[in-house]
C-alpha positions as CSV (number, residue, x, y, z in Angstrom):
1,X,0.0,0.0,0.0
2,X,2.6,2.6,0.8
3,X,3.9,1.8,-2.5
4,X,1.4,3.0,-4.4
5,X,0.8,6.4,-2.2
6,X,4.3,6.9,-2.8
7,X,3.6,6.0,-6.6
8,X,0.8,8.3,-6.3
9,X,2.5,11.3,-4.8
10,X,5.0,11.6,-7.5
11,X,2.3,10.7,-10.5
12,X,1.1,14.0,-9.3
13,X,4.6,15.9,-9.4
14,X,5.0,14.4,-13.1
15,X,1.6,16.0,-13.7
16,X,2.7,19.2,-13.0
17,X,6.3,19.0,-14.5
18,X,4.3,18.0,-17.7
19,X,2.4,20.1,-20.5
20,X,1.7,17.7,-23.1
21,X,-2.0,16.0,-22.8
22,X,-1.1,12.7,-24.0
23,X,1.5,12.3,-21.8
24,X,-0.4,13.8,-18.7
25,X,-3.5,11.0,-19.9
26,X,-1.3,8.2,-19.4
27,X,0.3,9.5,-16.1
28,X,-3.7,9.7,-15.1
29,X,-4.3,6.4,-16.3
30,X,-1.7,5.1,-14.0
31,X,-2.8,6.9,-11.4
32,X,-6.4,4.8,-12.3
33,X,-4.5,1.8,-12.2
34,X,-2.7,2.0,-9.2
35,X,-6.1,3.1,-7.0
36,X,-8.0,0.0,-8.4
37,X,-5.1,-2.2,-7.0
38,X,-5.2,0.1,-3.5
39,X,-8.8,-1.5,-3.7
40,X,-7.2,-5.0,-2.7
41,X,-5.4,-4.1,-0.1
42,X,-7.6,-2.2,2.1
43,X,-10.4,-2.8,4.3
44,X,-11.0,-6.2,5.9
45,X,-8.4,-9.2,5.8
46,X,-8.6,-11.2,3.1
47,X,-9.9,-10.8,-0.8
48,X,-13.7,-10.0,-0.6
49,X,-16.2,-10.1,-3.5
50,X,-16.7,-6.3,-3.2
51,X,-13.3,-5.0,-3.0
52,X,-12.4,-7.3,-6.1
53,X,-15.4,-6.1,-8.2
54,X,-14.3,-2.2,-6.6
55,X,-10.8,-3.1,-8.2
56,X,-11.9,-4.0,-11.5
57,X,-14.1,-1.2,-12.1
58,X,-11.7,1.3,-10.8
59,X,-9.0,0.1,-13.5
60,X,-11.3,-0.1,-16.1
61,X,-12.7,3.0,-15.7
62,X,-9.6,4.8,-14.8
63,X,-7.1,2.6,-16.9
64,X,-9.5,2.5,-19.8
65,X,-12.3,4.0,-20.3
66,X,-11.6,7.6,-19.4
67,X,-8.1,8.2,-20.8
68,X,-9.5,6.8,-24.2
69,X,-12.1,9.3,-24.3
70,X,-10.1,11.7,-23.6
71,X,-7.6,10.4,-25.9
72,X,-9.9,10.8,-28.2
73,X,-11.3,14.3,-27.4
74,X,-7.0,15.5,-28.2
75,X,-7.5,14.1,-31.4
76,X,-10.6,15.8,-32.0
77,X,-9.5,19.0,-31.0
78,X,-6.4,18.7,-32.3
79,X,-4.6,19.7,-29.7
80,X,-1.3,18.7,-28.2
81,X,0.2,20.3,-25.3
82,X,-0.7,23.0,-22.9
83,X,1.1,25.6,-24.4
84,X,0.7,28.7,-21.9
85,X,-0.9,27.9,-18.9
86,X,-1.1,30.3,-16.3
87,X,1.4,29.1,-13.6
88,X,4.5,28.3,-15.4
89,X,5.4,24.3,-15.1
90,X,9.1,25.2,-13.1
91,X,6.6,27.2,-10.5
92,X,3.9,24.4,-10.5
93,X,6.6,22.0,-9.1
94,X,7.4,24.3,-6.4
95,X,4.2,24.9,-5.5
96,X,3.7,21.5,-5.6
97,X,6.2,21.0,-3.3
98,X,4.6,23.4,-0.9
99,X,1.5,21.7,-1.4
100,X,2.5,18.3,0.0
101,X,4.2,20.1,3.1
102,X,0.6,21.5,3.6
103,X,-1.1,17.9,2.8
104,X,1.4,16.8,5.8
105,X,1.0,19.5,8.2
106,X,-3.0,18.8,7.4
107,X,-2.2,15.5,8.7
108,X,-0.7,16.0,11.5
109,X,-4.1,18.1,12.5
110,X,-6.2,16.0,12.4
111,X,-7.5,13.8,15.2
112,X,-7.7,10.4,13.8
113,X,-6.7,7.2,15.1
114,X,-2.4,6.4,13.7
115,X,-2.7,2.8,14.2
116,X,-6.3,2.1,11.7
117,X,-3.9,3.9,8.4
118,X,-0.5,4.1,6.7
119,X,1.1,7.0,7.5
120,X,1.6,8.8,4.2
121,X,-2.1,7.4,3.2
122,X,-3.9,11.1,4.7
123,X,-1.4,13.1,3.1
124,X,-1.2,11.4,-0.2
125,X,-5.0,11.5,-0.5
126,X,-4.8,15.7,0.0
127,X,-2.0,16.2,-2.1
128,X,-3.6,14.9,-5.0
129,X,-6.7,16.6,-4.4
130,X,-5.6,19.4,-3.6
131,X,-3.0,19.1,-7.2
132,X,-6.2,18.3,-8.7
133,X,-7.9,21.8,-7.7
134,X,-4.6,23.4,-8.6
135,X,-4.6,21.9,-12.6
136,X,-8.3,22.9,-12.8
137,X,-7.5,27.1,-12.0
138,X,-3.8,26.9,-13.3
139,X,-4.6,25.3,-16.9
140,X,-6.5,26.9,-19.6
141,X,-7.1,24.1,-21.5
142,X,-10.0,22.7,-21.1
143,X,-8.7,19.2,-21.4
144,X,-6.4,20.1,-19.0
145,X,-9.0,21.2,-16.5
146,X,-10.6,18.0,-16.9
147,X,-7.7,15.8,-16.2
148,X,-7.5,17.9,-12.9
149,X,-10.6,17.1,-11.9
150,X,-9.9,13.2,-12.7
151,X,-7.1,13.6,-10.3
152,X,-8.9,15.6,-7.8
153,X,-11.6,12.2,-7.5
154,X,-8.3,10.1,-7.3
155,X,-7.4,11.7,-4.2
156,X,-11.2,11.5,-3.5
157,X,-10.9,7.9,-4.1
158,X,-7.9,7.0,-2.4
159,X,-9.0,9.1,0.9
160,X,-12.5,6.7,1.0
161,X,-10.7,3.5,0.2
162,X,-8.7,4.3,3.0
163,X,-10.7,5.6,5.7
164,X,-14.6,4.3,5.0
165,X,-13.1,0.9,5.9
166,X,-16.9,-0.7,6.8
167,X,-18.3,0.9,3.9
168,X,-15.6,1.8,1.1
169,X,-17.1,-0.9,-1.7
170,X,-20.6,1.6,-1.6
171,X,-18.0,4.7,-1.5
172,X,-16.3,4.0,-3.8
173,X,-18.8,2.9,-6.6
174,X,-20.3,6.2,-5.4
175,X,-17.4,8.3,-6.2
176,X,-16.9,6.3,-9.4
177,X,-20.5,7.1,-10.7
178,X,-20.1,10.8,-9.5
179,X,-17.1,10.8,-11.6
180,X,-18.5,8.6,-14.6
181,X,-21.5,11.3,-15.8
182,X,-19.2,14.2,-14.8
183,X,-16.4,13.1,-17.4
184,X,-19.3,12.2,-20.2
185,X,-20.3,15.4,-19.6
186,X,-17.6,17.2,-19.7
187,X,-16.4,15.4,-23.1
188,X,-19.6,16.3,-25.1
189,X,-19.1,20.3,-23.5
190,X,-15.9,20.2,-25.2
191,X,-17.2,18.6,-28.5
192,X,-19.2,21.0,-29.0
193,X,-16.8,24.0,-27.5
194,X,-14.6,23.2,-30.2
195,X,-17.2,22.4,-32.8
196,X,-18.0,26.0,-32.4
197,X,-15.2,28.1,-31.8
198,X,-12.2,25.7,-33.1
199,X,-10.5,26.0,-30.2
200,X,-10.7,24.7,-26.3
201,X,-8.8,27.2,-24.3
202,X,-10.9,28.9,-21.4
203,X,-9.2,32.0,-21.3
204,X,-10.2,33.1,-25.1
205,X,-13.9,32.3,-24.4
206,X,-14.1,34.1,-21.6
207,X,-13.3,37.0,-24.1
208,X,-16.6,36.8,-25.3
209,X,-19.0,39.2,-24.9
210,X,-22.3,40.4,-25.8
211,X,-23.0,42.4,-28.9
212,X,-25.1,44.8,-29.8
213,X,-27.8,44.8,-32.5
């Protein structure tokens, strides 16, 4: 298990070192991967039918299903890398950095019980949501924004797996459904974004404005 936190906390570093979509996708999609096997190894001893069915959805989903659409959406909008964001990538890493010293010092605040969780398992889980909300404001892709919020839910994700022990198969297919419509909607908001303007980055529409007849 603390492999895979540790996995996950530098996924997220790589995230923000990184500018080109593809490559951010697949870094995602291991992120997907690596939750769906943290689904084995948590909550009650041995291999239950809930956590394997949580497992297999969460890697099929994660793994699969979403970076191919978005995949997909790249090749639609033809569009490679985020070119100009509005924190630069060398700054995103530091505050990145500063981030996870937060996501520890959060930690260390809260009241709950050492012995029931790994110790990097609380801070792992904030540090990629909390990277998460920091791709959705910094990016102005919109593909971009949308990756953010994929890795916002995988901190989510992790954080429930983790600490809803008695109930984490229900949490988690919760999350995953929350997540599931959200991306689907998001994809056909940005088919149609680009269908209409040729372009997905956020800052240019919000140069729109109303005219006058």
């Amino acid at each position: 298990m603390n492999l895979t936190l540790v996995f996950l906390v530098l996924t997220n570093l790589l995230l923000l070192a990184s500018g080109r979509l593809s490559t951010c996708i697949r870094i995602v999609a291991a992120q997907g991967v690596a939750l769906g096997l943290l689904a084995l190894s948590t909550g009650r001893p041995g291999l239950s039918i809930g956590a394997i069915a949580l497992s297999l959805v969460s890697i099929l989903l994660k793994g699969i299903v979403f970076p191919t659409l978005l995949s997909r959406a790249i090749r639609e909008a033809q569009v490679r890398r985020e070119a100009r964001p509005f924190v630069g990538y060398t700054a995103s890493v530091t505050l990145g950095v500063v981030l996870l010293l937060g996501a520890f010092g959060l930690d260390s605040r809260l009241a709950l019980p050492r012995s029931d969780y790994p110790p990097l398992s609380v801070p792992a889980a904030f540090f990629t949501i909390l990277v998460g909300l920091f791709l959705i404001v910094s990016r102005k892709q919109a593909l971009s924004q949308v990756l953010g919020y994929l890795v916002m839910e995988n901190g989510i994700f992790a954080f429930g797996l983790i600490h809803a022990r008695e109930e984490g198969f229900l949490v988690g297919l919760g999350i995953l459904l929350d997540v599931f419509v959200a991306v689907f909607v998001m994809g056909i908001a940005i088919f149609h974004i680009n269908r209409e303007f040729d372009h997905i980055d956020t800052e240019r529409l919000s140069a729109l404005k109303d005219w006058e007849r």
